[in-house]
C-alpha positions in Angstrom: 0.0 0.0 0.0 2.5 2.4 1.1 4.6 1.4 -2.5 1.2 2.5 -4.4 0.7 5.7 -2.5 4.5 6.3 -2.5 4.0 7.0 -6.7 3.0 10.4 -8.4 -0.5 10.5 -8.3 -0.4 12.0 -11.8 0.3 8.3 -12.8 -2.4 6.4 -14.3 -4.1 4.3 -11.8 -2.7 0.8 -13.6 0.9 2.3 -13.6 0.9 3.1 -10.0 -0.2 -0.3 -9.1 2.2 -2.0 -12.0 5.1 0.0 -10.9 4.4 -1.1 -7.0 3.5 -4.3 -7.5 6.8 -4.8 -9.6 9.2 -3.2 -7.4 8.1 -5.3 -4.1 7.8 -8.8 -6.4 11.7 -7.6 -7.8 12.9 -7.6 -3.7 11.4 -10.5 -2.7 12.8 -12.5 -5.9 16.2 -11.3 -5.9 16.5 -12.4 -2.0 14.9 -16.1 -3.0 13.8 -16.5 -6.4 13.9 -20.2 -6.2 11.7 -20.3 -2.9 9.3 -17.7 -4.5 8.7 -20.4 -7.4 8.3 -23.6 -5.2 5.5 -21.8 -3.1 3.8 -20.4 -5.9 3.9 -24.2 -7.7 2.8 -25.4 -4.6 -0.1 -23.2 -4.3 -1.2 -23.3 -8.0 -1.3 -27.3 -7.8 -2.7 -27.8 -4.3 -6.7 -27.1 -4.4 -7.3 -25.9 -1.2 -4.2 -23.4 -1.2 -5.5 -22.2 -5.1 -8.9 -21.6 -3.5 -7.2 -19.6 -1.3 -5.6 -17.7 -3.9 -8.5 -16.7 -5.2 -9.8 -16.0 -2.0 -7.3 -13.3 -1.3 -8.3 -11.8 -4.9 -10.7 -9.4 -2.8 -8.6 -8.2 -0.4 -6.3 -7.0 -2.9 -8.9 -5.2 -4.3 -9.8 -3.1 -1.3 -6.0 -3.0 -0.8 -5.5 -1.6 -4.2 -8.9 0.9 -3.9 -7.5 2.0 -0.1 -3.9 3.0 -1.6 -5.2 4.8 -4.3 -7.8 7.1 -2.3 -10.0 7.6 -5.5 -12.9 5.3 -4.7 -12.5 2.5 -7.1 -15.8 1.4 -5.7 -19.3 2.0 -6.8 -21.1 1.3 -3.9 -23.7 0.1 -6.3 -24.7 3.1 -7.8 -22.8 2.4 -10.8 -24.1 -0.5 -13.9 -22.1 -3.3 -13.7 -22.0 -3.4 -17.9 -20.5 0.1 -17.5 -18.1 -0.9 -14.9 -16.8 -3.9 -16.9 -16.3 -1.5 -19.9 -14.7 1.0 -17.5 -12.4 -1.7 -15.9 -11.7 -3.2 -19.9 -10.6 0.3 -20.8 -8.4 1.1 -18.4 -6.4 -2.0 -18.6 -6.5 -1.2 -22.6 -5.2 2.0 -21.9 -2.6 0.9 -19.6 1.2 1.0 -21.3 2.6 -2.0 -22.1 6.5 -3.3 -22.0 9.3 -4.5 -20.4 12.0 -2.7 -18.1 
């Protein structure tokens, strides 16, 4: 969170989260890259720990939303067609490359 709210908040949403999410994943697999790749096979092949996985999908989210203080949520108000187009365009708009 701190990584997120750390960027320029003239970034684009995506490339604060990108650029965050990037720079904590680079730390953690230049101290253990090897260990980084056993847990993560170990979790994609082992049901209840994929499960999990995809249970921690929503507390990203929020984690994501609270770091970037703009309200990513609707709160229902909003059509949820119009908030998968939003979401689609976004990520379309979002640059693309490698460092």
């Amino acid at each position: 969170m701190a990584a997120i709210q750390a960027r320029p908040r003239s970034e684009h949403p995506v490339v604060r989260i990108h650029a965050a999410v990037r720079e904590g994943l680079a730390a953690i697999y230049a101290a253990d890259r090897e260990a980084l790749l056993v847990r993560v096979r170990l979790a994609l092949s082992t049901p209840a720990l994929r499960a999990r996985l995809w249970e921690n999908q929503f507390a990203t989210r929020e984690l994501f939303e609270g770091a970037l203080e703009e309200g990513v949520a609707a709160d229902g108000v909003a059509e949820l067609p119009d908030l998968i187009d939003e979401a689609v365009g976004v990520l379309a708009e979002a640059p693309r490359g490698r460092s």
